[in-house]
C-alpha positions as a Markdown table, in Angstrom:
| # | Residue | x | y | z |
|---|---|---|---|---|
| 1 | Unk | -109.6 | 63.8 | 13.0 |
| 2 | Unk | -111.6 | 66.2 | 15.0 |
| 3 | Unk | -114.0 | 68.9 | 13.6 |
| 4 | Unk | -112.2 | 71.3 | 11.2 |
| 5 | Unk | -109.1 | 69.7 | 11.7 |
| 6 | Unk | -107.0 | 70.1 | 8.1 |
| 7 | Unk | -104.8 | 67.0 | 6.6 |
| 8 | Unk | -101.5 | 68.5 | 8.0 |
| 9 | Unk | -100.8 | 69.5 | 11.9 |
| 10 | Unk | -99.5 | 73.0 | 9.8 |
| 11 | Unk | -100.5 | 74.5 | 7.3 |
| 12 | Unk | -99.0 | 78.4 | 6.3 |
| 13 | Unk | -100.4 | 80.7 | 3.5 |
| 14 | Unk | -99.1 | 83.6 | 2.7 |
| 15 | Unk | -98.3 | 84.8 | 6.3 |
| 16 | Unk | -97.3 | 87.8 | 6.5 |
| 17 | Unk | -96.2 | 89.7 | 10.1 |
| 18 | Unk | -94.4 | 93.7 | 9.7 |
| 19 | Unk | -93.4 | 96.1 | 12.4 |
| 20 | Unk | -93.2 | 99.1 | 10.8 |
| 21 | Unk | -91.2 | 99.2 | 7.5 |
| 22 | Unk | -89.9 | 95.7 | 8.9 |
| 23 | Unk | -90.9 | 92.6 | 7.0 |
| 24 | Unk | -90.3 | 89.9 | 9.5 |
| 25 | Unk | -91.9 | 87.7 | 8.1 |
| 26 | Unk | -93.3 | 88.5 | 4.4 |
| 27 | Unk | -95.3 | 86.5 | 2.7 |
| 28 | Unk | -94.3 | 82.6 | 3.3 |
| 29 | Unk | -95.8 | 79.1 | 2.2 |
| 30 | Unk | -95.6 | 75.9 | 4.0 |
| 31 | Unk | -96.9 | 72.6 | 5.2 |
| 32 | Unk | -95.3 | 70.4 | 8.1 |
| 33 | Unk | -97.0 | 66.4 | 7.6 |
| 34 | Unk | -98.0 | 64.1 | 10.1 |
| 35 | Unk | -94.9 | 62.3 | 11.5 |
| 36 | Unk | -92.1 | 64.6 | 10.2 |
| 37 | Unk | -89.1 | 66.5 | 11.5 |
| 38 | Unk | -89.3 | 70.2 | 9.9 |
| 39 | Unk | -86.5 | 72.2 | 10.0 |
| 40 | Unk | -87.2 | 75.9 | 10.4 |
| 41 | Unk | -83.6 | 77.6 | 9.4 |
| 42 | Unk | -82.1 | 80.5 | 8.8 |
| 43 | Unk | -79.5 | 83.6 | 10.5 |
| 44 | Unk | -80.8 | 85.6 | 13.2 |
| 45 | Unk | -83.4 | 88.4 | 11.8 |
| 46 | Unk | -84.7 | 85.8 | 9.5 |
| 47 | Unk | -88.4 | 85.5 | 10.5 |
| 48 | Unk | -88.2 | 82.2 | 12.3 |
| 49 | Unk | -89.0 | 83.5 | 15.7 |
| 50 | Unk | -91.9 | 85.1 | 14.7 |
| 51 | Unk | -93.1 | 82.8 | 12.5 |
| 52 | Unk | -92.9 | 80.0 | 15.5 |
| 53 | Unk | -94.8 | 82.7 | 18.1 |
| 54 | Unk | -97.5 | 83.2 | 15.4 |
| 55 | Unk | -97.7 | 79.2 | 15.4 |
| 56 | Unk | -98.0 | 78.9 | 19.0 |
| 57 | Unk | -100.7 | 81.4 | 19.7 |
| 58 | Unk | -98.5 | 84.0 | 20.9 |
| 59 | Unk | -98.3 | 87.0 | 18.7 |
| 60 | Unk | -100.9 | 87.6 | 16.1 |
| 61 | Unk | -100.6 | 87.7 | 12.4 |
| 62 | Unk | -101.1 | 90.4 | 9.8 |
| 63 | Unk | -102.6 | 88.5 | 7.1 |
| 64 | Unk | -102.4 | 84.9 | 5.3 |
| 65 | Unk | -103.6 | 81.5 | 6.4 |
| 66 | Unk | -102.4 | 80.0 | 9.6 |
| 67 | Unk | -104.5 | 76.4 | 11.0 |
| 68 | Unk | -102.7 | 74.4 | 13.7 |
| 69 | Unk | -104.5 | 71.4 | 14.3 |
| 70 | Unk | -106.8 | 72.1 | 12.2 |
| 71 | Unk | -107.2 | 75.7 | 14.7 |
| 72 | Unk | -106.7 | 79.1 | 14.4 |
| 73 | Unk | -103.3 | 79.5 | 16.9 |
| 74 | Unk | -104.7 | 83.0 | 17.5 |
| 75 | Unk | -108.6 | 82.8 | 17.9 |
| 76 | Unk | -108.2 | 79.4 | 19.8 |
| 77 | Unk | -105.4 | 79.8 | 22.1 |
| 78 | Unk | -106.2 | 77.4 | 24.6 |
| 79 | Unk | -107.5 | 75.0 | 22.6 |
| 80 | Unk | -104.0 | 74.9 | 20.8 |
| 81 | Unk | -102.1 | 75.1 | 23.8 |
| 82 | Unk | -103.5 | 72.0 | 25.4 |
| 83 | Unk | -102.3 | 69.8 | 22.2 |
| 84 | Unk | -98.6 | 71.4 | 21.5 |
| 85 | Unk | -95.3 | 70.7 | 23.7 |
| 86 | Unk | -92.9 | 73.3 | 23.9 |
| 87 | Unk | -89.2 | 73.5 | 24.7 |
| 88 | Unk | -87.4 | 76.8 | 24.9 |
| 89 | Unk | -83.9 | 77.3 | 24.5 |
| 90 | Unk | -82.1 | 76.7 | 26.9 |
| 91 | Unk | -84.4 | 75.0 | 29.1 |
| 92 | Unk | -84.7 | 76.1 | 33.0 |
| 93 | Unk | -86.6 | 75.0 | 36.1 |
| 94 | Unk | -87.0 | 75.1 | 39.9 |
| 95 | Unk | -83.5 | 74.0 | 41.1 |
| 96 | Unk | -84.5 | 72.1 | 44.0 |
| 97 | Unk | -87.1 | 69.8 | 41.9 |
| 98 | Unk | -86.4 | 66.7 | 40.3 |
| 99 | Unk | -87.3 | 65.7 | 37.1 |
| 100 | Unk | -90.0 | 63.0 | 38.1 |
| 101 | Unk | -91.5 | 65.9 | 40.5 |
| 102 | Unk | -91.8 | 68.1 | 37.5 |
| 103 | Unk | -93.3 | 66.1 | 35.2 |
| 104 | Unk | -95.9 | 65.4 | 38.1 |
| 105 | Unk | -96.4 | 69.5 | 38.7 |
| 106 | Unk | -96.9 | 69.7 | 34.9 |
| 107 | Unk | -99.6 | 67.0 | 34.9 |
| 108 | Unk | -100.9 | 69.0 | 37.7 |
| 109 | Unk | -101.3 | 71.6 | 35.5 |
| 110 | Unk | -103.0 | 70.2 | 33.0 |
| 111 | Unk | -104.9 | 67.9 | 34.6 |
| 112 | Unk | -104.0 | 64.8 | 33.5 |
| 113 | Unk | -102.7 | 61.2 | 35.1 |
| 114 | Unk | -99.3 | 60.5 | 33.5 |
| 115 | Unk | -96.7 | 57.4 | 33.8 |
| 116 | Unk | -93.4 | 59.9 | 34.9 |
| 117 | Unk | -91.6 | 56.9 | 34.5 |
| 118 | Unk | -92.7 | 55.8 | 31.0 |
| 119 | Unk | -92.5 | 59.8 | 29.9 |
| 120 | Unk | -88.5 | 59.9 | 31.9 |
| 121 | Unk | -87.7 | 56.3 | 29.7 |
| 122 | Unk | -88.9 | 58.5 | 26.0 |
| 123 | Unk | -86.7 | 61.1 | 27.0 |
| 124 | Unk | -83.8 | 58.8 | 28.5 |
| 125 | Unk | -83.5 | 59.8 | 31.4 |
| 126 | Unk | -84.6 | 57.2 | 33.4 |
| 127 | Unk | -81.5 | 56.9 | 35.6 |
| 128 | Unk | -82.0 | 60.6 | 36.8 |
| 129 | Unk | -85.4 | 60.9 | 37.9 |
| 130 | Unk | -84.6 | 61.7 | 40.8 |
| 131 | Unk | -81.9 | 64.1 | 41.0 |
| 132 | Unk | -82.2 | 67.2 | 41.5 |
| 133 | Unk | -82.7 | 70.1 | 38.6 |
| 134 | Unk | -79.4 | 71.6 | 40.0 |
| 135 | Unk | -77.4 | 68.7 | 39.8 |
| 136 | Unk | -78.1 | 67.7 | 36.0 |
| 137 | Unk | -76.0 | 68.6 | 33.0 |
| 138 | Unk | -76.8 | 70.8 | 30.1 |
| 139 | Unk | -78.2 | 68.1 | 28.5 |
| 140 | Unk | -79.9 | 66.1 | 31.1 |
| 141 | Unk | -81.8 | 69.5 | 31.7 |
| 142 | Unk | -82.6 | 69.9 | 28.4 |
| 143 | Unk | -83.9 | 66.3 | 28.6 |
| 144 | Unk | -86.4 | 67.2 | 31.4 |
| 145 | Unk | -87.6 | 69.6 | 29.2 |
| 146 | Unk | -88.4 | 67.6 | 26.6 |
| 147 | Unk | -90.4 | 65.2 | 29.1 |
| 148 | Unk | -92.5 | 68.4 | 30.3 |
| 149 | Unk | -92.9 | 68.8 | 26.5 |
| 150 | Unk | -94.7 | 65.7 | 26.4 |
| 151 | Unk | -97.0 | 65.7 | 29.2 |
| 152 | Unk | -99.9 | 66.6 | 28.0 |
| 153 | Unk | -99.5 | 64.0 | 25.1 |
| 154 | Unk | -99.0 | 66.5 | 22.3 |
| 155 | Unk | -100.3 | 66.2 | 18.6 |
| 156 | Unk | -97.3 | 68.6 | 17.5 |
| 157 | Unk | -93.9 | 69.6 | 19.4 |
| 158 | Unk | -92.0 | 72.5 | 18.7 |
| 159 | Unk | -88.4 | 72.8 | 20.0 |
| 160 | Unk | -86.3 | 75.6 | 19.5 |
| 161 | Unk | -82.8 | 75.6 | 19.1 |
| 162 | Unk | -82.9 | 72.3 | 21.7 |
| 163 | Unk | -78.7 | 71.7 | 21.6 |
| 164 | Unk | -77.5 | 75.5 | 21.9 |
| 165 | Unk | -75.0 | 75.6 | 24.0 |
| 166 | Unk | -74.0 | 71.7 | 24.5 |
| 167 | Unk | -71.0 | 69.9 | 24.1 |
| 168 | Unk | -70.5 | 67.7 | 21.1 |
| 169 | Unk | -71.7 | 64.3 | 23.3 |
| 170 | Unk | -75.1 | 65.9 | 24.9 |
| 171 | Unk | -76.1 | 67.3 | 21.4 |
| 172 | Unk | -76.3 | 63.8 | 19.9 |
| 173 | Unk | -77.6 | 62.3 | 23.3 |
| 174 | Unk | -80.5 | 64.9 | 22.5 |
| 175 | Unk | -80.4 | 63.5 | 18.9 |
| 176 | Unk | -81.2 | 60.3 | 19.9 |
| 177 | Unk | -84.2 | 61.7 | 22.0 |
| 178 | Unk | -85.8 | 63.4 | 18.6 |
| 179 | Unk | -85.2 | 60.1 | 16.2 |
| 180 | Unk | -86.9 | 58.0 | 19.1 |
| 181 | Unk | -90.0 | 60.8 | 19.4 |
| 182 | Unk | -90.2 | 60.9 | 15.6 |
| 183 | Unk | -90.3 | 57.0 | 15.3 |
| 184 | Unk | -93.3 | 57.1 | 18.0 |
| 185 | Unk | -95.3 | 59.0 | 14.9 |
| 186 | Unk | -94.4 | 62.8 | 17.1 |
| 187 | Unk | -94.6 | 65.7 | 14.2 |
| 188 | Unk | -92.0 | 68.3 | 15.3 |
| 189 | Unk | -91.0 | 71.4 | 14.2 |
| 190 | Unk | -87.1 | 71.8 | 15.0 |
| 191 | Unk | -85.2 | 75.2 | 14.7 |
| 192 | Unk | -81.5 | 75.3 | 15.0 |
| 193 | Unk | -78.3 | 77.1 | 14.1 |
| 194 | Unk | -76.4 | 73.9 | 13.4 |
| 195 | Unk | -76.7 | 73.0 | 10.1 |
| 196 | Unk | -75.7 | 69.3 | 10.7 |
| 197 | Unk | -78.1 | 69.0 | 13.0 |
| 198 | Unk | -80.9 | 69.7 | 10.3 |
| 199 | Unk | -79.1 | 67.8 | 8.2 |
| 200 | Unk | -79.2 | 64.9 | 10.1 |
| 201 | Unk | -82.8 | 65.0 | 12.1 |
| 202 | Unk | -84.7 | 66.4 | 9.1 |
| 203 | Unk | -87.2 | 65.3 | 6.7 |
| 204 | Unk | -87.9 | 68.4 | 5.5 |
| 205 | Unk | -86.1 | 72.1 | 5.5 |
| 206 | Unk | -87.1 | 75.8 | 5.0 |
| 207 | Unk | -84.3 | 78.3 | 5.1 |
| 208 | Unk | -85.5 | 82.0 | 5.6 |
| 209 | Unk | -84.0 | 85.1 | 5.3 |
| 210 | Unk | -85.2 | 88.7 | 5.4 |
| 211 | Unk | -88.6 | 87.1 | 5.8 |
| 212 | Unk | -89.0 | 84.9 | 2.9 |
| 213 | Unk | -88.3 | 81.3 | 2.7 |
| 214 | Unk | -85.8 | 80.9 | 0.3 |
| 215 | Unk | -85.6 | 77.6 | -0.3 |
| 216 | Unk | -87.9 | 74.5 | 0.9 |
| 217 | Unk | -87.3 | 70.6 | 0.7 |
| 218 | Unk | -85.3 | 67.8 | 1.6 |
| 219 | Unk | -81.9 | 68.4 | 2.6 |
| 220 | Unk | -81.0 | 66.8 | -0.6 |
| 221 | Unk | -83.3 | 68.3 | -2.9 |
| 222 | Unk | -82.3 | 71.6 | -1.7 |
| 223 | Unk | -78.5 | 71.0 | -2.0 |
| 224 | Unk | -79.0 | 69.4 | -5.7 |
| 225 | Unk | -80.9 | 72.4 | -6.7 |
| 226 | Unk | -79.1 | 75.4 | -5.2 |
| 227 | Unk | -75.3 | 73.7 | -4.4 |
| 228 | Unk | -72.7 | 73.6 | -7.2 |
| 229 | Unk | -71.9 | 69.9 | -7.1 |
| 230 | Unk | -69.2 | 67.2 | -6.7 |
| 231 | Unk | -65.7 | 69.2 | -6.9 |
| 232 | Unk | -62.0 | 68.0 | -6.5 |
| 233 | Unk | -59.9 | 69.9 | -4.2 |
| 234 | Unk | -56.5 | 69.4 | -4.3 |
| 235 | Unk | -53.7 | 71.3 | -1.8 |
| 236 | Unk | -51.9 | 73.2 | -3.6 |
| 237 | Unk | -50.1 | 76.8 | -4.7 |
| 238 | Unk | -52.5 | 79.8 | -6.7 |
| 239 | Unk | -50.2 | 79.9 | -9.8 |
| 240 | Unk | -51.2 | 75.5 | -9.8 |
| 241 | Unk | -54.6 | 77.0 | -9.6 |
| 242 | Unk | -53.7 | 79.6 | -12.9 |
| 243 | Unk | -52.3 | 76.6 | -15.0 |
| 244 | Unk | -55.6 | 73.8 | -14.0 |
| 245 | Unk | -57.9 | 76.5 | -15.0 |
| 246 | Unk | -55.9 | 78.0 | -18.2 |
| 247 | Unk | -54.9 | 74.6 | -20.1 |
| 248 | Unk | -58.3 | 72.8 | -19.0 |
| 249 | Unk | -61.4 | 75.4 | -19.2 |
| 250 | Unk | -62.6 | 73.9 | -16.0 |
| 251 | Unk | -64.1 | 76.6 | -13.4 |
| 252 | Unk | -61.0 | 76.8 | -10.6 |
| 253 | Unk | -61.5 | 78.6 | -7.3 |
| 254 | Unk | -58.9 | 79.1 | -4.9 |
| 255 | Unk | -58.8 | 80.0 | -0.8 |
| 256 | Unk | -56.2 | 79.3 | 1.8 |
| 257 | Unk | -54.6 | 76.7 | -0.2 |
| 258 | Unk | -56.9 | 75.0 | -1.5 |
| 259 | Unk | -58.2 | 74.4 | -5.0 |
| 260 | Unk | -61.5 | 73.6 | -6.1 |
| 261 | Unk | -62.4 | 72.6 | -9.3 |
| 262 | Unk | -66.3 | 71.9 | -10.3 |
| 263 | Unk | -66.9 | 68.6 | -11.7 |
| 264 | Unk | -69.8 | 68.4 | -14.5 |
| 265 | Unk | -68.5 | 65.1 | -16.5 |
| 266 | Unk | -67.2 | 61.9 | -15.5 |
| 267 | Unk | -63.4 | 62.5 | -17.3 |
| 268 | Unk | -63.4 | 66.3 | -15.3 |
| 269 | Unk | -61.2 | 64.8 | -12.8 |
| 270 | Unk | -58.6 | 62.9 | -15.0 |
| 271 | Unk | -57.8 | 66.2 | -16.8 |
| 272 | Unk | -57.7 | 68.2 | -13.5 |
| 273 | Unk | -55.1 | 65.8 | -12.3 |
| 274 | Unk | -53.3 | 65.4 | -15.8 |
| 275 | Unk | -52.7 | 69.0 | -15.9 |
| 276 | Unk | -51.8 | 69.4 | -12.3 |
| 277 | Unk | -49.2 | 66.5 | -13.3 |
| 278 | Unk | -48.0 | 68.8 | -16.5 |
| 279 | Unk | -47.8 | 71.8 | -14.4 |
| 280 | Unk | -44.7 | 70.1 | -12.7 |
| 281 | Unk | -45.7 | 72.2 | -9.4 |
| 282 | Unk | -45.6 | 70.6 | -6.3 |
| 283 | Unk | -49.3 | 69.7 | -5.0 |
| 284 | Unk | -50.6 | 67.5 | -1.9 |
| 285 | Unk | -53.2 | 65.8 | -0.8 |
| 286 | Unk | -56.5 | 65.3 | -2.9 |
| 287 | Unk | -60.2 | 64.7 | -2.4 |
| 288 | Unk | -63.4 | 65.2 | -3.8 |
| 289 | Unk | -66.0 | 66.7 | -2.0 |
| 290 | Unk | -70.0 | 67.2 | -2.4 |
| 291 | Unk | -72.0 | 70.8 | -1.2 |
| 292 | Unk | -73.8 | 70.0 | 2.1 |
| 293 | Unk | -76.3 | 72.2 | 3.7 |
| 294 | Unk | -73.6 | 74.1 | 5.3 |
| 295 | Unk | -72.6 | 75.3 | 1.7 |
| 296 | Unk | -75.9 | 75.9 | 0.6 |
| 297 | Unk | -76.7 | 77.9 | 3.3 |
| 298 | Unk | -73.7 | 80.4 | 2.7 |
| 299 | Unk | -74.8 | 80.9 | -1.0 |
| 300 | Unk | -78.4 | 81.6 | 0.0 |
| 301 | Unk | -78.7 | 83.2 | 3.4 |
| 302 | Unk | -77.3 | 86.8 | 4.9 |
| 303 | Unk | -74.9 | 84.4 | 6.9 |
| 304 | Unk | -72.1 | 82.5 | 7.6 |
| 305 | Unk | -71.1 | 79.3 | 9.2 |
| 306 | Unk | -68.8 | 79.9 | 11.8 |
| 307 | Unk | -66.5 | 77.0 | 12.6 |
| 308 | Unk | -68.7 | 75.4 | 15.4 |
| 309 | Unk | -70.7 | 75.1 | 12.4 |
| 310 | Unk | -73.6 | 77.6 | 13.8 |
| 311 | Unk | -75.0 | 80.0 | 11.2 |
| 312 | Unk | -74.3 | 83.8 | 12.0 |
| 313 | Unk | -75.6 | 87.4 | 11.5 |
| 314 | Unk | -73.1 | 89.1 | 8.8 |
């Protein structure tokens, strides 16, 4: 651990950053440990952006507690920025450059020797080194950035929003790039608008919104403490709806067909589909269903999960 270095490659207290009468970010509390993936979350206009500059060294707080490293982001720019990798959204680069020329310019720049073809196999993308920036897909770009990310041999990555924009096959080929960089012991800080991304690349979450973190934890923790439970759903008419909920006392919502009935005991289910039986309405298919972060999100954010499952402003 070098000099003044704290336990955890972040540690926030009480950070606090206003424009104005805007609280972008007001007042928030958290640690990212050594070796985890932490999920940043939360609609646009949350505080994550901010929050993330302030954390890189490139806007300055108002007040609270921000060490990086063990640094202060602000007061020791450089010192930070030689021991972080950074991957923007939507990464781009000089067209005519491959992605083993890149990572060599990058060393370049920070003046240090580096194995491209070591960094290119970390990233997988061993089998394009050597085409050109141009010619790549989304994801393969996206991939290059992640090598440049790791150049100077980083302590902590952050990528923000690192799938945006790909198709259903390049976002888990960039998947598999983050589990194999967390099993190497890389700490990363991950902020996405695709929940089951979070979800599933995650140790720990913290949702924002206006400012505040609303809720912090494990994906699970978070969903047993703020979702509603295990629920039966069963297809089926409104008035079916009516009768489960009258002759039961069970707690019966309905949308678009659909009706959803809150389980809290064992025997909940047998009576929901007892009375459906009674009801002698007709009724289809039937599942049961736990919250996931998706559905959590939508009770605690200024947001909604549109149907590529990427949370939006209301």
């Amino acid at each position: 651990m070098r000099t003044g270095e704290s336990v955890n490659p972040i540690e926030i207290k009480e950070l606090r950053k206003y424009y104005g009468d805007v609280k972008a970010v007001d007042g928030i509390t958290f640690t990212v440990n050594t070796g985890e993936v932490f999920a940043l979350l939360g609609p646009n206009g949350a505080g994550k952006t901010t929050t993330i500059e302030i954390l890189e060294g490139l806007r300055k707080k108002d007040s609270g507690e921000v060490q990086v490293l063990g640094l202060d982001p602000w007061e020791d720019g450089p010192d930070v920025h030689l021991r972080i990798g950074v991957i923007p959204q939507e990464f781009n680069f000089f067209e005519k450059t491959s992605p083993r020329e890149a990572i060599h310019l990058y060393a370049r720049l920070f003046d240090v020797e580096v194995d491209a073809d070591e960094i290119l196999r970390e990233v997988l993308l061993e089998d394009k080194a050597d085409t050109l920036f141009d010619s790549l897909s989304g994801g393969q770009k996206q991939k290059t950035g992640l090598a440049l990310s790791l150049v100077n041999s980083p302590d902590l990555l952050f990528l923000d929003e690192p799938t945006t924009g790909l198709d259903p096959n390049a976002r888990r080929a960039i998947w598999e790039v983050i589990r194999g960089l967390k099993a190497k012991g890389r700490t990363i800080v991950l902020t996405t608008h695709y929940l089951d991304e979070a979800q599933q690349l995650s140790d720990r979450v913290a949702i924002m919104d206006h400012g505040k973190i609303v809720a912090q934890g494990t994906s699970d923790e978070i969903i047993r403490q703020h979702g509603s439970g295990e629920r039966l759903e069963i297809n089926g008419s409104e008035a079916l709806a009516d009768h489960i909920r009258s002759s039961t006392g069970l707690t019966v919502n309905y949308e678009g067909g659909v009706i959803s009935i809150s389980m809290h005991q064992r025997d909940d289910v047998l009576t929901a589909l007892e009375a459906a039986r009674r009801s002698e309405m007709e009724w289809g298919d039937i599942r049961t269903r736990r919250d996931s972060l998706d559905d959590v999100f939508v009770r605690l954010v200024s947001g909604i999960v549109d149907e590529s499952g990427e949370l939006q402003v209301r």
